[in-house]
Backbone as XML, in Angstrom:
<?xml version="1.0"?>
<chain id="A" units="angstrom">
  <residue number="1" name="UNK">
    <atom name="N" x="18.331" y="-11.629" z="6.562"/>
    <atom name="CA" x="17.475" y="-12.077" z="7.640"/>
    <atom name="C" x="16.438" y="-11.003" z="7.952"/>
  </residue>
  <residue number="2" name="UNK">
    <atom name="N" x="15.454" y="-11.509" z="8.099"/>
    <atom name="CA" x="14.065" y="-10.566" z="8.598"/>
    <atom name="C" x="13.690" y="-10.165" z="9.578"/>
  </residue>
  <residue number="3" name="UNK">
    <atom name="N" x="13.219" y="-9.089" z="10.420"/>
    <atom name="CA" x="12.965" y="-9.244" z="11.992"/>
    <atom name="C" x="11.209" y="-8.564" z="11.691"/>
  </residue>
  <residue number="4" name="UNK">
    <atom name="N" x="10.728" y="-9.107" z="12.707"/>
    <atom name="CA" x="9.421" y="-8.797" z="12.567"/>
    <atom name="C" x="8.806" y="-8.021" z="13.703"/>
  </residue>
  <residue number="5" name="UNK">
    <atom name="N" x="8.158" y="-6.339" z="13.451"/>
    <atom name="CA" x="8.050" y="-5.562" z="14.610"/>
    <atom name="C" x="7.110" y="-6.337" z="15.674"/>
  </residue>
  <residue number="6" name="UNK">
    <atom name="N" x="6.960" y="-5.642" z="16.471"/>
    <atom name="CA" x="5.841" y="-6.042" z="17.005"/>
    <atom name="C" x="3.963" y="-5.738" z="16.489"/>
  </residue>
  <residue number="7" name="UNK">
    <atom name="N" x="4.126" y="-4.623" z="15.979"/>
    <atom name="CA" x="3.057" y="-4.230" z="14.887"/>
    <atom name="C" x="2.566" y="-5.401" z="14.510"/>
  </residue>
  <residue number="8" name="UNK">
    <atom name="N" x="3.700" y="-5.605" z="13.412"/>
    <atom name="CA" x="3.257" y="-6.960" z="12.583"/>
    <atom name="C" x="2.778" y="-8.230" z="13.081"/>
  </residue>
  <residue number="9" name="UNK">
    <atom name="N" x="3.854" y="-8.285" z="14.350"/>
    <atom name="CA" x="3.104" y="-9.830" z="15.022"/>
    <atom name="C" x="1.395" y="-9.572" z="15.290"/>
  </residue>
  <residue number="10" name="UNK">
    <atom name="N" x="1.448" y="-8.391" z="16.048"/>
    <atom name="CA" x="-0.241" y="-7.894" z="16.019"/>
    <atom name="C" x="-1.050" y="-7.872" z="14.834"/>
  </residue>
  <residue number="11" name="UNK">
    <atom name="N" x="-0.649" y="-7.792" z="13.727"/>
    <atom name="CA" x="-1.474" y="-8.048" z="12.391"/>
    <atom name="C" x="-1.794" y="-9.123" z="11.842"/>
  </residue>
  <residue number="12" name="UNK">
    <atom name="N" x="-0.303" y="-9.964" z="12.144"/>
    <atom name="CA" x="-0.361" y="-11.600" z="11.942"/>
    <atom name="C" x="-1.767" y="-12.382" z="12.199"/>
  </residue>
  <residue number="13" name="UNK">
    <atom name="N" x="-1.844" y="-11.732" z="13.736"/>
    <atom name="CA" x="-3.093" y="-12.462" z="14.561"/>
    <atom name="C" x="-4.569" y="-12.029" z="13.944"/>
  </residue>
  <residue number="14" name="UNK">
    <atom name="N" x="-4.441" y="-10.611" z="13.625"/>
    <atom name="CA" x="-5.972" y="-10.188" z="13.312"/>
    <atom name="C" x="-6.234" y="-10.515" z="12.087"/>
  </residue>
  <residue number="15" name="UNK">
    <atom name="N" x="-5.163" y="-10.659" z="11.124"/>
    <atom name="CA" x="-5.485" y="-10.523" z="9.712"/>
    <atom name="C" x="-5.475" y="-12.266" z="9.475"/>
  </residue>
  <residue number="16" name="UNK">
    <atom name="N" x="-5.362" y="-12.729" z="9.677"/>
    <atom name="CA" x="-5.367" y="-14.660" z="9.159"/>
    <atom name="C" x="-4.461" y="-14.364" z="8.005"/>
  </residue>
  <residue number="17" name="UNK">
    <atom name="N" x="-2.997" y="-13.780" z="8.501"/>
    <atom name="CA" x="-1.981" y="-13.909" z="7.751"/>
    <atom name="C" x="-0.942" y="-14.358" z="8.493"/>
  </residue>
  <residue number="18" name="UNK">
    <atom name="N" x="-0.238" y="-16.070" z="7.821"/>
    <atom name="CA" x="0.779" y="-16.449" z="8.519"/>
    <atom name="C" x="2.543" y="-15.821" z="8.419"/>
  </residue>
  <residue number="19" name="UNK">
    <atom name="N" x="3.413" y="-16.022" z="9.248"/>
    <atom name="CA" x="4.581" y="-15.862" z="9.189"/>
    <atom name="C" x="4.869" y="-16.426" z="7.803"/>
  </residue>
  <residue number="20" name="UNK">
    <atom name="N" x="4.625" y="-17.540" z="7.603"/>
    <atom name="CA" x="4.999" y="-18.562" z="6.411"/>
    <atom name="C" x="4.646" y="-17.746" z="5.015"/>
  </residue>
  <residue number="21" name="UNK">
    <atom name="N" x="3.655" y="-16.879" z="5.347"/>
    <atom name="CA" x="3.145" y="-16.620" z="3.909"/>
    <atom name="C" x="3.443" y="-15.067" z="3.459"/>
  </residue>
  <residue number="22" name="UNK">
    <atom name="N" x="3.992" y="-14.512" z="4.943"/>
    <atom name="CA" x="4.624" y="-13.866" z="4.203"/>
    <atom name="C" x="6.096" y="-13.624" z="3.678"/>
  </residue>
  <residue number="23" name="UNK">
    <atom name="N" x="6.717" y="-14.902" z="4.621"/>
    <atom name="CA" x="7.644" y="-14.976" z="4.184"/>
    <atom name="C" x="7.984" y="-15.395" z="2.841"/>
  </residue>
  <residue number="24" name="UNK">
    <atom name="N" x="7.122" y="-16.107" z="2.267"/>
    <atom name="CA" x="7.285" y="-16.016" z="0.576"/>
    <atom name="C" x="7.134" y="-15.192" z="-0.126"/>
  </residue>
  <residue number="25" name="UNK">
    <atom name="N" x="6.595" y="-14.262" z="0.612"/>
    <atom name="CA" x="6.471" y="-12.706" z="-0.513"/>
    <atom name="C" x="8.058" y="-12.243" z="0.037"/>
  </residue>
  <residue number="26" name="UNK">
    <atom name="N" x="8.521" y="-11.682" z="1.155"/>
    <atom name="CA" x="9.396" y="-11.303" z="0.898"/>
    <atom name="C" x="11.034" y="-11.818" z="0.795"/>
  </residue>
  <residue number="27" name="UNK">
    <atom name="N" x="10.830" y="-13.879" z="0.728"/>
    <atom name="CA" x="11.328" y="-14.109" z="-0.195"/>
    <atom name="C" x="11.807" y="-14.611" z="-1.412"/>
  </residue>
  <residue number="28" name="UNK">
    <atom name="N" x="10.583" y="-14.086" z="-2.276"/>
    <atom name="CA" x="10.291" y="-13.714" z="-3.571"/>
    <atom name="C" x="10.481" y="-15.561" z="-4.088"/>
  </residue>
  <residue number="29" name="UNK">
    <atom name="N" x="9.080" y="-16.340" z="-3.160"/>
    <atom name="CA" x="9.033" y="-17.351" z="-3.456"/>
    <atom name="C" x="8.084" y="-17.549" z="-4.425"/>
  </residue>
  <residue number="30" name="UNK">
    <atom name="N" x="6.795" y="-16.507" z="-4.271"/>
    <atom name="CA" x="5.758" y="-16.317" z="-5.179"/>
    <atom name="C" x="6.029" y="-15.051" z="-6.299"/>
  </residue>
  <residue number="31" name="UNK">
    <atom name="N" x="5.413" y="-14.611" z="-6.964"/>
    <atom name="CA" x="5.092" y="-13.675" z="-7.757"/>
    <atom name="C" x="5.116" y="-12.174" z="-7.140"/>
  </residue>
  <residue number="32" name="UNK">
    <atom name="N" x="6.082" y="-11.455" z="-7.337"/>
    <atom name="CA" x="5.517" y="-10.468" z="-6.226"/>
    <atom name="C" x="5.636" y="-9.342" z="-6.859"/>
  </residue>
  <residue number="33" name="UNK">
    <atom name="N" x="5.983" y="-8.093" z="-6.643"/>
    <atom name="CA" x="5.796" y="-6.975" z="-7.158"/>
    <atom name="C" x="6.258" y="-5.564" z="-5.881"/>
  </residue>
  <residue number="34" name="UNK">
    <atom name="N" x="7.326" y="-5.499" z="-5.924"/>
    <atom name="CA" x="7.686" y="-4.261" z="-4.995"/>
    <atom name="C" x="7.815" y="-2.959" z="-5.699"/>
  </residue>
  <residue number="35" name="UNK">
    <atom name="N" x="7.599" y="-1.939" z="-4.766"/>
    <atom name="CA" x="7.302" y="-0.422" z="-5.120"/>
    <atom name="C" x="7.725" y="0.415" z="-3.784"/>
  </residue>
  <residue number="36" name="UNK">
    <atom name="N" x="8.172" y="1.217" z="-4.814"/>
    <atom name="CA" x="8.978" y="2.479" z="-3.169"/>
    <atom name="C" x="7.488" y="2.754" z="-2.263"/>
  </residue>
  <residue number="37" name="UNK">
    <atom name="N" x="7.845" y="3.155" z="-1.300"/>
    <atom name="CA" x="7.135" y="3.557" z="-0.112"/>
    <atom name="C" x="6.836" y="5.389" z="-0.851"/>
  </residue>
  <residue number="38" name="UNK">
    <atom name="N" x="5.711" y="5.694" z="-0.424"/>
    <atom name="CA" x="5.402" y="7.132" z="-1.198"/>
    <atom name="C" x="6.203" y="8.001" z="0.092"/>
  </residue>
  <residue number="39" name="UNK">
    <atom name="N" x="5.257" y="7.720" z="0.667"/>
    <atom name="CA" x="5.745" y="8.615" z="2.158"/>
    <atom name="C" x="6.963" y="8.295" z="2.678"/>
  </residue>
  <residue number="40" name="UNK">
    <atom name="N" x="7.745" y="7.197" z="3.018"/>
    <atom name="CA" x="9.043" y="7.367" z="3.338"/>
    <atom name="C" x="9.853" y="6.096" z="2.930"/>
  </residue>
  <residue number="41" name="UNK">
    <atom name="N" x="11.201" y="7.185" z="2.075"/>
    <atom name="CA" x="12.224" y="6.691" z="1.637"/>
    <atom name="C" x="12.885" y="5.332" z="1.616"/>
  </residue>
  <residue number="42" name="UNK">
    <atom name="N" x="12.855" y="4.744" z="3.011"/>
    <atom name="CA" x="13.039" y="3.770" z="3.683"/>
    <atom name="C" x="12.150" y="2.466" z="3.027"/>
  </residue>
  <residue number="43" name="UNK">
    <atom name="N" x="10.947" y="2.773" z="2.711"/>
    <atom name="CA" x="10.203" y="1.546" z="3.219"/>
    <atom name="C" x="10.043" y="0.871" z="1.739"/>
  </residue>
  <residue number="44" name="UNK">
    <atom name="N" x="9.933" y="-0.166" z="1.410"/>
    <atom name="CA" x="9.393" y="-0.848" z="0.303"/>
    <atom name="C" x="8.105" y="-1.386" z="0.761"/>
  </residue>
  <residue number="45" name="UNK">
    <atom name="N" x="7.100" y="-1.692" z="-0.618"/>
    <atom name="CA" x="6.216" y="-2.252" z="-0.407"/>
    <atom name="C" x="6.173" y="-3.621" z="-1.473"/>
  </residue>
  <residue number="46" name="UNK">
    <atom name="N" x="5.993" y="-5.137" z="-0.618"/>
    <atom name="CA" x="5.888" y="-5.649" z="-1.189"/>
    <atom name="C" x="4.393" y="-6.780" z="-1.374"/>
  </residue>
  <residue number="47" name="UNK">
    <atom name="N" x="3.973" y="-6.653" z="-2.760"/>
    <atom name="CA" x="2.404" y="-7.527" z="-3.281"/>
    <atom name="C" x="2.838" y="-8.740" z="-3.281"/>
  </residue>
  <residue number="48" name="UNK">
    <atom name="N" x="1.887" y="-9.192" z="-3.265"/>
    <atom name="CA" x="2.446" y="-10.978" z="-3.341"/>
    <atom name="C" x="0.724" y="-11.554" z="-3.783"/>
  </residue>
  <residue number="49" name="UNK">
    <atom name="N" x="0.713" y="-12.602" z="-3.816"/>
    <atom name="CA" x="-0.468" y="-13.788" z="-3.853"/>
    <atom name="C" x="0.364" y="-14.901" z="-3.410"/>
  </residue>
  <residue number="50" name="UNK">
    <atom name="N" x="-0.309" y="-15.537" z="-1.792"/>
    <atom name="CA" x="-0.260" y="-16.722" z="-1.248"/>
    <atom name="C" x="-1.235" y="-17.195" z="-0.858"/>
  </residue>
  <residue number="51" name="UNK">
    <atom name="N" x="-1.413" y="-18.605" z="-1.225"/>
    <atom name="CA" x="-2.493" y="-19.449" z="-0.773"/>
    <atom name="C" x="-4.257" y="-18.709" z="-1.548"/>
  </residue>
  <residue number="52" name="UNK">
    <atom name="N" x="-4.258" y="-17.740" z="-2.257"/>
    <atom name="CA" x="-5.407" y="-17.235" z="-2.663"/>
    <atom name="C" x="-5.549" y="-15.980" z="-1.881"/>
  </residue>
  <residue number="53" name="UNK">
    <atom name="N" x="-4.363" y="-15.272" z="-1.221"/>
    <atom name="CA" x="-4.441" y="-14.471" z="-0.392"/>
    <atom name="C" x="-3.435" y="-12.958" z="-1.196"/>
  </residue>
  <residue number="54" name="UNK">
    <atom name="N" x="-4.218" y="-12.308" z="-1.224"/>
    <atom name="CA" x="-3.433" y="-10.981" z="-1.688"/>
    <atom name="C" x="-3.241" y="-10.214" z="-0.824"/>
  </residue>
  <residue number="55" name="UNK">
    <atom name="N" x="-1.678" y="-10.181" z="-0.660"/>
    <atom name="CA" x="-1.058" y="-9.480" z="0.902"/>
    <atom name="C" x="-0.272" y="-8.659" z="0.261"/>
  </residue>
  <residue number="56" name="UNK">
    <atom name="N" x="-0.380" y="-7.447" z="1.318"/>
    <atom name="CA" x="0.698" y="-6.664" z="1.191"/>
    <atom name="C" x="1.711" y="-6.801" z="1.990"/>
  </residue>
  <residue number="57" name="UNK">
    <atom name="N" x="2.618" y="-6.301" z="2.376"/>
    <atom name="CA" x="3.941" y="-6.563" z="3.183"/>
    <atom name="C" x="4.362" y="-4.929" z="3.011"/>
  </residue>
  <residue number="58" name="UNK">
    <atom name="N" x="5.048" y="-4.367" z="4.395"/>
    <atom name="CA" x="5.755" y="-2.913" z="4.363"/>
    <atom name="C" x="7.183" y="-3.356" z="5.007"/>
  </residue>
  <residue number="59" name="UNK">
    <atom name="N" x="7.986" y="-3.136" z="4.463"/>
    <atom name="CA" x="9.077" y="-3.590" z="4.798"/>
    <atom name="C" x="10.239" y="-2.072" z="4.631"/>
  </residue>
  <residue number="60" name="UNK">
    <atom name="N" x="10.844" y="-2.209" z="5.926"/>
    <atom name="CA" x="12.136" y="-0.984" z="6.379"/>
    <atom name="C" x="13.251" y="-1.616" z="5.051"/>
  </residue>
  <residue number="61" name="UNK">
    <atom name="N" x="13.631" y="-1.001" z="4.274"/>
    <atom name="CA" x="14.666" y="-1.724" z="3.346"/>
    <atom name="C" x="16.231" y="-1.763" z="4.194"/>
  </residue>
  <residue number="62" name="UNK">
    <atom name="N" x="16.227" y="-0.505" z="4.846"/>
    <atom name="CA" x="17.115" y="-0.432" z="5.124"/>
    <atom name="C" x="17.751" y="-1.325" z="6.546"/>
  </residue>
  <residue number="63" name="UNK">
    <atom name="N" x="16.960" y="-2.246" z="7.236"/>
    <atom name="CA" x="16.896" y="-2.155" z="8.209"/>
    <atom name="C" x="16.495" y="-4.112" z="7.938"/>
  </residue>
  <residue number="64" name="UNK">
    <atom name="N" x="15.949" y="-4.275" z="7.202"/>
    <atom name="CA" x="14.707" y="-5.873" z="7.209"/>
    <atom name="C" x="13.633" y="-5.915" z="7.861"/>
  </residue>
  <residue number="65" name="UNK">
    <atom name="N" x="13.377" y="-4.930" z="8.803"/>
    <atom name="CA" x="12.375" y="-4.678" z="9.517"/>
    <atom name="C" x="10.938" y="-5.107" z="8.705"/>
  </residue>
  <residue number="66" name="UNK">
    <atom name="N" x="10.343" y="-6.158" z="8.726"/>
    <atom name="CA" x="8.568" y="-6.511" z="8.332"/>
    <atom name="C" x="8.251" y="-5.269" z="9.295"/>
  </residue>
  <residue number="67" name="UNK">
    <atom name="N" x="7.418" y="-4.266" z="8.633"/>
    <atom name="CA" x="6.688" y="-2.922" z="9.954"/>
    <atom name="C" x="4.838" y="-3.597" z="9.837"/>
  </residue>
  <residue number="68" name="UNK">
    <atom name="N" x="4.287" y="-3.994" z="8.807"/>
    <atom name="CA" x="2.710" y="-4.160" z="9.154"/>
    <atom name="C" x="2.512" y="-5.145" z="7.950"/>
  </residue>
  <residue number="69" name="UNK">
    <atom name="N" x="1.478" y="-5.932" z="7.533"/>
    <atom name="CA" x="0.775" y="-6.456" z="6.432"/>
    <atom name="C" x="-0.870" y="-6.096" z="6.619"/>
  </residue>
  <residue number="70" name="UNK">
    <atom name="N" x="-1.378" y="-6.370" z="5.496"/>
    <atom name="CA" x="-2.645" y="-6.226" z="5.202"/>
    <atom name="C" x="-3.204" y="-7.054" z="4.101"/>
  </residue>
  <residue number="71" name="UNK">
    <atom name="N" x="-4.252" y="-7.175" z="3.712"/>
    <atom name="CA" x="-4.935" y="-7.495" z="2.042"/>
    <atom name="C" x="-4.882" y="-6.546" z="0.903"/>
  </residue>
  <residue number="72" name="UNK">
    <atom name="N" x="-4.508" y="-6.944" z="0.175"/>
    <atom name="CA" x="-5.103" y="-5.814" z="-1.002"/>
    <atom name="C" x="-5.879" y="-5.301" z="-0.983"/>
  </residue>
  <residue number="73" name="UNK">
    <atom name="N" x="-6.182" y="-3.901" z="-1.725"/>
    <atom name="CA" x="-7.702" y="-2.850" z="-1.469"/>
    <atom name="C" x="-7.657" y="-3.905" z="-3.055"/>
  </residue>
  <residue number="74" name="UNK">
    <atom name="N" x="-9.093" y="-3.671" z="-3.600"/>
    <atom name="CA" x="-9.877" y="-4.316" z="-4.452"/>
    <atom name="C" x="-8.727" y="-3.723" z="-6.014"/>
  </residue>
  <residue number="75" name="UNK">
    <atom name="N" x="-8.806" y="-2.325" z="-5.833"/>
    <atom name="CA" x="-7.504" y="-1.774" z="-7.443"/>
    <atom name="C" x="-6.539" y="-2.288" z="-7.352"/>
  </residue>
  <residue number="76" name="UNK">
    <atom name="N" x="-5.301" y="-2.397" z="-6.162"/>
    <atom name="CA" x="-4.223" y="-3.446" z="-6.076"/>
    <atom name="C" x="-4.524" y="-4.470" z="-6.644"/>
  </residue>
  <residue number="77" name="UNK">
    <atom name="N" x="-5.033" y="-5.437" z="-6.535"/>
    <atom name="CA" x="-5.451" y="-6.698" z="-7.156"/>
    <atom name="C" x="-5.449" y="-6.308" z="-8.279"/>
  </residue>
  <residue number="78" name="UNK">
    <atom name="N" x="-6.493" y="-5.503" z="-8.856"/>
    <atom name="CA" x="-6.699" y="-5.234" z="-10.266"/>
    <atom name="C" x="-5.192" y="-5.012" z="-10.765"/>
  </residue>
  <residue number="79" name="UNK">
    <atom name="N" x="-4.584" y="-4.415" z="-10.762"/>
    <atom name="CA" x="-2.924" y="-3.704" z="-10.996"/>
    <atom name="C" x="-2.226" y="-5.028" z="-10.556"/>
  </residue>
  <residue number="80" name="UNK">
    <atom name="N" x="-2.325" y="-5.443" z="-10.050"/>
    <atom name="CA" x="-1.135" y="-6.825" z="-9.273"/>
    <atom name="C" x="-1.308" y="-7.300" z="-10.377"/>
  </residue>
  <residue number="81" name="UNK">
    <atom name="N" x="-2.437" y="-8.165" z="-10.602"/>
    <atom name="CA" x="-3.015" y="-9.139" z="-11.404"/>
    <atom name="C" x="-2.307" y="-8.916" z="-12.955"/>
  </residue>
  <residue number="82" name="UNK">
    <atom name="N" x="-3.228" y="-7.433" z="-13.082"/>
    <atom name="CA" x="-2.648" y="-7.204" z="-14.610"/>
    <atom name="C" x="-0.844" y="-6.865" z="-14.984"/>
  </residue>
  <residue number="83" name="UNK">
    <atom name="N" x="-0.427" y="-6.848" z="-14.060"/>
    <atom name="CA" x="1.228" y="-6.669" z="-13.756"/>
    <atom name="C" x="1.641" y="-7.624" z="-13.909"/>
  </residue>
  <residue number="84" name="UNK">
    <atom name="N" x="1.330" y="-8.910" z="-13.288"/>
    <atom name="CA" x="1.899" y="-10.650" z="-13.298"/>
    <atom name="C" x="1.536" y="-11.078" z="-14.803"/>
  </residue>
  <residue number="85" name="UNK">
    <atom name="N" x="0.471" y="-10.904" z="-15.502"/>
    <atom name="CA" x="0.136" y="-11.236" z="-16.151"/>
    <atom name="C" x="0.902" y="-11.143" z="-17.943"/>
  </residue>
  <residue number="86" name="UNK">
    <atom name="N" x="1.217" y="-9.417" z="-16.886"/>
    <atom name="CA" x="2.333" y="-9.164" z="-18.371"/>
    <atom name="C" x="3.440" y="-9.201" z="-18.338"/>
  </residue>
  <residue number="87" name="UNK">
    <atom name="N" x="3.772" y="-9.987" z="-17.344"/>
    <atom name="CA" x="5.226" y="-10.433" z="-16.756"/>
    <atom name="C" x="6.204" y="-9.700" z="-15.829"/>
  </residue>
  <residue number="88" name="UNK">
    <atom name="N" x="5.398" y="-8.706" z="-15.524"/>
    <atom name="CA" x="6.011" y="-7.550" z="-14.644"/>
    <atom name="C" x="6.200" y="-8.104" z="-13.423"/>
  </residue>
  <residue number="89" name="UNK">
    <atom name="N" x="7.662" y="-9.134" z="-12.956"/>
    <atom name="CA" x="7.542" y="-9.123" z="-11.330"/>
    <atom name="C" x="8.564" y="-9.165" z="-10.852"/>
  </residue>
  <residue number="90" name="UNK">
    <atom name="N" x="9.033" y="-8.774" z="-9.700"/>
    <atom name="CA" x="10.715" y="-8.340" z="-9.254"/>
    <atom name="C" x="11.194" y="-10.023" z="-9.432"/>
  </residue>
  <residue number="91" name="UNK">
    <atom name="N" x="12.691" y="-9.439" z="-9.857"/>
    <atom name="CA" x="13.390" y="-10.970" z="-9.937"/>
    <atom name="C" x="14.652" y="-10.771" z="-8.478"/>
  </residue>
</chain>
């Protein structure tokens, strides 16, 4: 089960990213692609594509905590893209 900070509900609103969509990234309804957190231990990061939308997701692993989402910077995409493509995606 997922809990969603309050952060995130605040991002939800600014970013025209729904609950729904990201809940298919993190659970791994679409194509996605997770990677450790650089800076701390804890966190995963998970890519996704919903609806034509390239989201990121930061997620507490330890915890389920959703902490923020965003869009892809323009190289993510590039790297997402070419990652799905060569079949690279968490199962």
């Amino acid at each position: 089960m997922w809990s969603f900070s309050d952060h995130i509900m605040e991002r939800i609103k600014e970013r025209d990213i729904s609950v729904e969509e990201i809940l298919s990234i993190v659970n791994n309804d679409v194509n996605i692609i997770v990677v450790p957190g650089k800076k701390d231990e804890t966190v995963d990061l998970y890519f996704g594509v919903v609806h034509n939308k390239y989201i990121l997701v930061v997620v507490n692993r330890e915890t389920n905590n959703l902490i923020t989402i965003r869009k892809m910077r323009k190289n993510e995409k590039a790297v997402f893209d070419k990652e799905i493509k060569n079949g690279k995606t968490h199962d």
